[in-house]
C-alpha positions as CSV (number, residue, x, y, z in Angstrom):
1,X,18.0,-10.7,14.3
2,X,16.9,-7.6,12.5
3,X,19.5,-5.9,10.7
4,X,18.8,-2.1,10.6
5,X,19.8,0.7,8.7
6,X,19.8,4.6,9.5
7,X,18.0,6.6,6.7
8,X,17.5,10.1,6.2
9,X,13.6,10.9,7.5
10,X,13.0,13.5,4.4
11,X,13.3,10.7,1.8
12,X,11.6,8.4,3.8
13,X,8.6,10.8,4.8
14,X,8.0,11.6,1.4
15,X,8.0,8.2,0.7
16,X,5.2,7.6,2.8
17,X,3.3,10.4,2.0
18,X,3.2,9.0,-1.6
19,X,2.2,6.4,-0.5
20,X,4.6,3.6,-1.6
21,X,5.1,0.2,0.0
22,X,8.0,1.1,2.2
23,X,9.9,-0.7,4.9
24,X,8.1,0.3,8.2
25,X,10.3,2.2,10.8
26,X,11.3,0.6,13.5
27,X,13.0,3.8,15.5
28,X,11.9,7.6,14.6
29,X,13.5,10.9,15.2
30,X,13.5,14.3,13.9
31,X,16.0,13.5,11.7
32,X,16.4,10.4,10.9
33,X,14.4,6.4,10.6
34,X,15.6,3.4,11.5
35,X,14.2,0.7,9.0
36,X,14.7,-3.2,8.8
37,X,17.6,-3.5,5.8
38,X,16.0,-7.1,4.4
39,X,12.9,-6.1,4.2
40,X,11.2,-6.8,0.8
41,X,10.1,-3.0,0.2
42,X,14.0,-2.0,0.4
43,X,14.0,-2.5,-3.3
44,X,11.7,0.0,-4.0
45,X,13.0,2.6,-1.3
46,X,16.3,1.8,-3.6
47,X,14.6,2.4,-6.7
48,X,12.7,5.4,-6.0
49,X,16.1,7.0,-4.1
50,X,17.9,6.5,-7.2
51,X,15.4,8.3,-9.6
52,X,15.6,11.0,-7.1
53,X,19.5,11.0,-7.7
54,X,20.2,11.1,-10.9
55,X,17.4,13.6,-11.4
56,X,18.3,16.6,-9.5
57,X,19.2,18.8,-11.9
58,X,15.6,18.1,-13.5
59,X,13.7,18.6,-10.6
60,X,12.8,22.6,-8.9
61,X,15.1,23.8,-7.0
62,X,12.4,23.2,-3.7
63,X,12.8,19.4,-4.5
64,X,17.2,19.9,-3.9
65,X,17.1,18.7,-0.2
66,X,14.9,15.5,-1.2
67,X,17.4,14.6,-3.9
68,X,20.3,14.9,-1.5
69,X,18.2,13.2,1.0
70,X,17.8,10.3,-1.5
71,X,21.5,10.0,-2.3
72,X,22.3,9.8,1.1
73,X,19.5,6.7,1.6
74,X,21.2,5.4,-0.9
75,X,24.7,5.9,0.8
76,X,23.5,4.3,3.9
77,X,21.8,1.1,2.7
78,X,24.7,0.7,0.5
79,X,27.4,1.4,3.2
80,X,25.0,-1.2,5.5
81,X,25.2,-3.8,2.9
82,X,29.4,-3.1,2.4
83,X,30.2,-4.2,5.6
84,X,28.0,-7.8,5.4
85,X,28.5,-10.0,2.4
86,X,26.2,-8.6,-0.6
87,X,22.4,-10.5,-0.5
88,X,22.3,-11.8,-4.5
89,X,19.1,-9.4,-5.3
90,X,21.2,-5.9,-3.8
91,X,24.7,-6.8,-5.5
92,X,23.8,-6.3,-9.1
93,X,22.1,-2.9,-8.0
94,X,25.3,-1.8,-6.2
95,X,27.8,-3.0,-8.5
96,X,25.9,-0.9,-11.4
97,X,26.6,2.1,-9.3
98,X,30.3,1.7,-9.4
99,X,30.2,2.1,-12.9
């Protein structure tokens, strides 16, 4: 059974146009992408998402609604994960967060 997860389409778009190895979607609208939450690329959605984060303030003020669009694909796989028990290679990465 594939467990999916909502995402913001802006983060994941640009994403793709960058071409990094990303989860494929498995449902698309304008909006937003449904990916497949254990997938092996979610790691690197999760990385990239959280240098998006925490560099907003860096970034111009074009690149605001990506940032925001990272944190909240950051929110969602997060919240996804929260309400299952914790995979071991996602809990570390979470748990740093709450810090």
């Amino acid at each position: 059974m594939t467990r999916t997860v909502r995402i913001p389409f802006l983060f994941w778009d640009d994403c793709q146009e960058r071409e990094l190895e990303m989860p494929p979607a498995i449902k698309e609208t304008k909006r937003h992408v449904w990916i497949d939450r254990d997938h092996p690329a979610v790691g690197e959605l999760l990385s990239c998402a959280s240098y998006y984060s925490e560099c907003e303030s860096s970034f111009l003020p074009e690149y605001r609604h990506q940032c925001r669009s990272a944190r909240a694909t950051i929110r969602a796989v997060e919240k996804s994960f929260l309400e299952d028990e914790l995979p071991d290679p996602y809990y570390e990465y979470f748990e740093r967060r709450k810090k």
